[in-house]
C-alpha positions in Angstrom: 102.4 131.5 73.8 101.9 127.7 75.1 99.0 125.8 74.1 98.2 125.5 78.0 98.8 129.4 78.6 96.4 130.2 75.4 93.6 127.5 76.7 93.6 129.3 80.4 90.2 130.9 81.0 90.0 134.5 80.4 89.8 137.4 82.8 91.4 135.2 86.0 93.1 137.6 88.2 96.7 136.7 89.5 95.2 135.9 92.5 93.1 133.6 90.9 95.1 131.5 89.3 97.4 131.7 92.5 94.2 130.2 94.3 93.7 127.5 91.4 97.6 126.7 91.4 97.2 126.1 95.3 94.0 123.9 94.9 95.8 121.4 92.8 96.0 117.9 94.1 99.7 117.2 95.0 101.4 114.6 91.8 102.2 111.2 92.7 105.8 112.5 93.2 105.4 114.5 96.0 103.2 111.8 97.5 106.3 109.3 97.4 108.3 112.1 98.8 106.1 112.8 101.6 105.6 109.2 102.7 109.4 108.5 101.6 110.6 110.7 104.3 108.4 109.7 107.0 109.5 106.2 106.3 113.4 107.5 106.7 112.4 109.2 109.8 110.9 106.1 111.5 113.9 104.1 110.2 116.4 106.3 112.6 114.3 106.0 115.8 115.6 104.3 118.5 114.4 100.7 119.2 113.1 101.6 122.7 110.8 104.3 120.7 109.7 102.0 118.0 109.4 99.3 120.5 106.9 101.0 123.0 105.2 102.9 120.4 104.8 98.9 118.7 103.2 97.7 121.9 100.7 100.7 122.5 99.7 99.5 118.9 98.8 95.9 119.7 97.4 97.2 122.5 95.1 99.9 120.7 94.5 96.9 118.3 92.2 95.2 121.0 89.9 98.5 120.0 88.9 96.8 116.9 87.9 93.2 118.3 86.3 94.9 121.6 83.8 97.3 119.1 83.0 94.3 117.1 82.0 91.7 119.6 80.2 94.3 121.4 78.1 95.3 118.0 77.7 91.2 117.9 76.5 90.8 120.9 73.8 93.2 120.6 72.7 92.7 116.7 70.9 89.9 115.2 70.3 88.9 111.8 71.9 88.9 108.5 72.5 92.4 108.5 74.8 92.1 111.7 78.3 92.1 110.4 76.8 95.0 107.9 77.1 97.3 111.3 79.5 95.6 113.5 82.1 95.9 110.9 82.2 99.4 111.9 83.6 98.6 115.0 87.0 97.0 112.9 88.0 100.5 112.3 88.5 101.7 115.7 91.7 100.1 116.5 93.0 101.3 113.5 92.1 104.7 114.3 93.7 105.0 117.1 97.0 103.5 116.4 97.1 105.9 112.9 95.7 109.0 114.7 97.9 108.4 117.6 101.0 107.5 115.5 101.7 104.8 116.8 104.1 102.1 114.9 101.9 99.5 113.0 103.6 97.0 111.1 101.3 97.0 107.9 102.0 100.9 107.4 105.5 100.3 107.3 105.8 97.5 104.6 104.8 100.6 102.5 106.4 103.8 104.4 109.7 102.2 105.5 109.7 100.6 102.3 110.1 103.5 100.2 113.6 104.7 101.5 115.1 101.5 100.6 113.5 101.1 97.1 114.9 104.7 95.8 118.6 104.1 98.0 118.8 100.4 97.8 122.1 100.2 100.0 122.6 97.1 102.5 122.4 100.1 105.4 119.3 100.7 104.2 118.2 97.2 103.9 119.3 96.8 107.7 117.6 99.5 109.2 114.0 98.8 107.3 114.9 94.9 108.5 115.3 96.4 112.0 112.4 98.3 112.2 110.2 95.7 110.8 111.8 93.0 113.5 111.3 95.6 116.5 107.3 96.5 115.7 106.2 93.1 114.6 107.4 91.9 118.2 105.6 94.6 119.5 102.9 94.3 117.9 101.9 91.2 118.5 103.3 91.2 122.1 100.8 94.0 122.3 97.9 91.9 120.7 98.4 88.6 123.1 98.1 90.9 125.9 95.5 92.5 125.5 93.6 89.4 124.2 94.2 87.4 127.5 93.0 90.9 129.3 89.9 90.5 127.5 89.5 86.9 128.4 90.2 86.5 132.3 89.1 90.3 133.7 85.7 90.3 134.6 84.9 93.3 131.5 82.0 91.7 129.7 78.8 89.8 129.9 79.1 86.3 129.3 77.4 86.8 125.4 80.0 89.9 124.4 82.6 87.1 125.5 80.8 84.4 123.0 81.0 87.4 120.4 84.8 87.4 120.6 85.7 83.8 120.3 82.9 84.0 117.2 85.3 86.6 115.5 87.8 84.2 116.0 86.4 81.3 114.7 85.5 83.4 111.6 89.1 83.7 110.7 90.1 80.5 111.4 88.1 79.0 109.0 90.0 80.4 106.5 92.8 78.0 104.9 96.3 78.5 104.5 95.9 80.1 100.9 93.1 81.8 102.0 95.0 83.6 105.0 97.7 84.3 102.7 95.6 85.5 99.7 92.8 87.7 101.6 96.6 89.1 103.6 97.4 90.0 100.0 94.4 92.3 99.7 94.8 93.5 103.4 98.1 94.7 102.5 97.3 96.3 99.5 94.4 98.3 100.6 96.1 99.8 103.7 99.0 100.6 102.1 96.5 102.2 99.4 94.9 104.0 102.7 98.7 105.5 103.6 99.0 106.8 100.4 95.9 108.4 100.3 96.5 110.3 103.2 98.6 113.0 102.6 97.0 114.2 99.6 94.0 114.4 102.1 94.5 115.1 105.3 91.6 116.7 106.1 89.7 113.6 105.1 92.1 111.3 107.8 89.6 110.0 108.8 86.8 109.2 106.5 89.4 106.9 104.8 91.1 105.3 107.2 87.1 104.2 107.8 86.2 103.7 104.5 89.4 101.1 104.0 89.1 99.5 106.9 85.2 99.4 107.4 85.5 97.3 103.5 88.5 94.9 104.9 86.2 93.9 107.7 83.0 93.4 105.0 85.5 90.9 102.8 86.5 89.3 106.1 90.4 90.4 104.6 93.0 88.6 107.1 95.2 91.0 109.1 98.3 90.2 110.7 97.3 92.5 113.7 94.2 92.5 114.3 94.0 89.1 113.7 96.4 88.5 116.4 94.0 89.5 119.0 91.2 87.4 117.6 92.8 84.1 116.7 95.2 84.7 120.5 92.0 85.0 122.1 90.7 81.2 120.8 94.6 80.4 122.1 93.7 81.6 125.7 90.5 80.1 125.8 91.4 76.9 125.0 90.1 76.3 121.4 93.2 76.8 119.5 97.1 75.8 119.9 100.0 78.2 119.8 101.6 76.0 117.0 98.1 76.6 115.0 98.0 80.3 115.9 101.6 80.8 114.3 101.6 78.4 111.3 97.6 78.4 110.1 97.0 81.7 111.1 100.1 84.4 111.8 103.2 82.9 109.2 100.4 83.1 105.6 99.2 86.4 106.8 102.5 88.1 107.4 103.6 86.9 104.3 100.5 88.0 102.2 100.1 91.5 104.0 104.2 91.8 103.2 103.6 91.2 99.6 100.5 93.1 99.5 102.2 95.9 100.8 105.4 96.5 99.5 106.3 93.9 97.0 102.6 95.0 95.0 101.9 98.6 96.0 105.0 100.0 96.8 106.8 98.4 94.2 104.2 99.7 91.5 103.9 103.2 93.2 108.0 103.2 92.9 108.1 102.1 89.2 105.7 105.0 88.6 107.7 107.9 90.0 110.6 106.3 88.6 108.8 106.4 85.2 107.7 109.9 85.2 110.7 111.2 86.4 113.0 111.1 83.2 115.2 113.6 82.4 115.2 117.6 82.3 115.3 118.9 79.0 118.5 119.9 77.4 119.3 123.6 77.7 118.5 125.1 74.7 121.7 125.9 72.7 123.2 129.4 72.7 122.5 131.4 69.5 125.7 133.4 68.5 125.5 137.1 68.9 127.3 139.0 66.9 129.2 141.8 68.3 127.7 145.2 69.0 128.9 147.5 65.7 130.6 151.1 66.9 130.4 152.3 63.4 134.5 151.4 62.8 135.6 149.6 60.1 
């Protein structure tokens, strides 16, 4: 008997430890699998999908500045962005409960297909998708931002709220856009892989990651967008700033946070616990039946 079949706890049923088999969280393995294979599914959709599925994205985006001007505009004090950071999640909840195509889930999901095949095929199609739902993205994001801006929506001290949150990021300097998109990167694609092991808990953690990214004022390439293009509509900030100060160190960091960090190290670990079945053990030579002849 095994050590681990001896150390079991007496008198289980084989129900029971059917029921305690089942209630094992899933290995790392199968997690790479799971999220592998949704990566390979976006990577064969059809750019018109990804595309308007991109957009509704930057779109849903605007969720997350909307909630936190409108928590701004209405709270006072030190504790304010304690609450208001709240409202950062809501764009992401909708774009990940929707499914919609956001670009810093796939620098982990469509990431994964390429690291365990790394063909050039595969290198176009991840290049592909990434091309199709950035644009998207952000053509989403600009949108809705100049939506926000010139519609008569909101009172005159929610619209001082927004260009705030957009002055908050651009204080940030070029290695701080790109280092705090390092982190950004990192911790969503952390929040994708969490996911499947718990999908019951979807939400909780996207809130829980995102709710923390807002707290460490964590530069996102996304939601960003929509702040920073907002201080672009109203004046206060350039197109040339908004691409080279804000957008190209972001992008960058939330890439390498993403895939070149955690899907990288995720990989390496399947990879390393993988290894190799065990040898078949060898055949022990049977000597033939005796009849009683000599």
């Amino acid at each position: 008997m095994s050590e681990s079949q001896s150390s079991k706890t007496p008198g289980l049923s084989a129900d029971e430890e059917q029921e305690v088999s089942q209630n094992q969280p899933p290995r790392a393995a199968v997690l790479h699998e799971i999220i592998r294979a949704q990566g390979d599914q976006e990577l064969e959709r059809t750019l018109a999908a990804l595309w308007w599925s991109a957009l509704a994205a930057g779109l849903s985006m605007g969720l997350s500045m909307m909630a936190m001007g409108l928590f701004y505009a209405r709270l006072e004090g030190d504790s304010a962005q304690v609450i208001a950071s709240l409202g950062y999640s809501a764009g992401f909840l909708a774009v990940i409960l929707a499914r919609q195509q956001l670009f810093t889930e796939n620098t982990l999901t469509a990431v994964l297909p390429v690291m365990t095949e790394p063909t050039l095929r595969n290198l176009g199609r991840l290049l592909r998708l990434w091309s199709v739902v950035l644009l998207g993205n952000l053509a989403g994001t600009v949108l809705v931002s100049y939506v926000m801006l010139n519609l008569p929506i909101f009172d005159s001290k929610t619209d001082e709220a927004f260009l705030d949150v957009g002055r908050k990021v651009m204080e940030n300097d070029l290695s701080q856009m790109f280092a705090k998109g390092i982190i950004s990167g990192w911790m969503i694609a952390t929040m994708v892989w969490m996911i499947p092991s718990m999908e019951h808990a979807k939400i909780w953690i996207i809130l829980m990651i995102t709710y923390l990214m807002a707290l460490g004022d964590f530069t996102h390439i996304v939601v960003g967008s929509v702040e920073v293009s907002y201080l672009v509509w109203a004046g206060e900030v350039s197109w040339p700033v908004f691409w080279m100060d804000f957008a190209a160190p972001t992008l960058i960091g939330n890439i390498i946070g993403g895939s070149f960090i955690f899907a990288l190290i995720s990989h390496a670990q399947i990879r390393s616990d993988s290894g190799k079945p065990p040898a078949p053990a060898p055949e022990q030579h049977k000597e033939p039946p005796h009849n009683g002849t000599s």
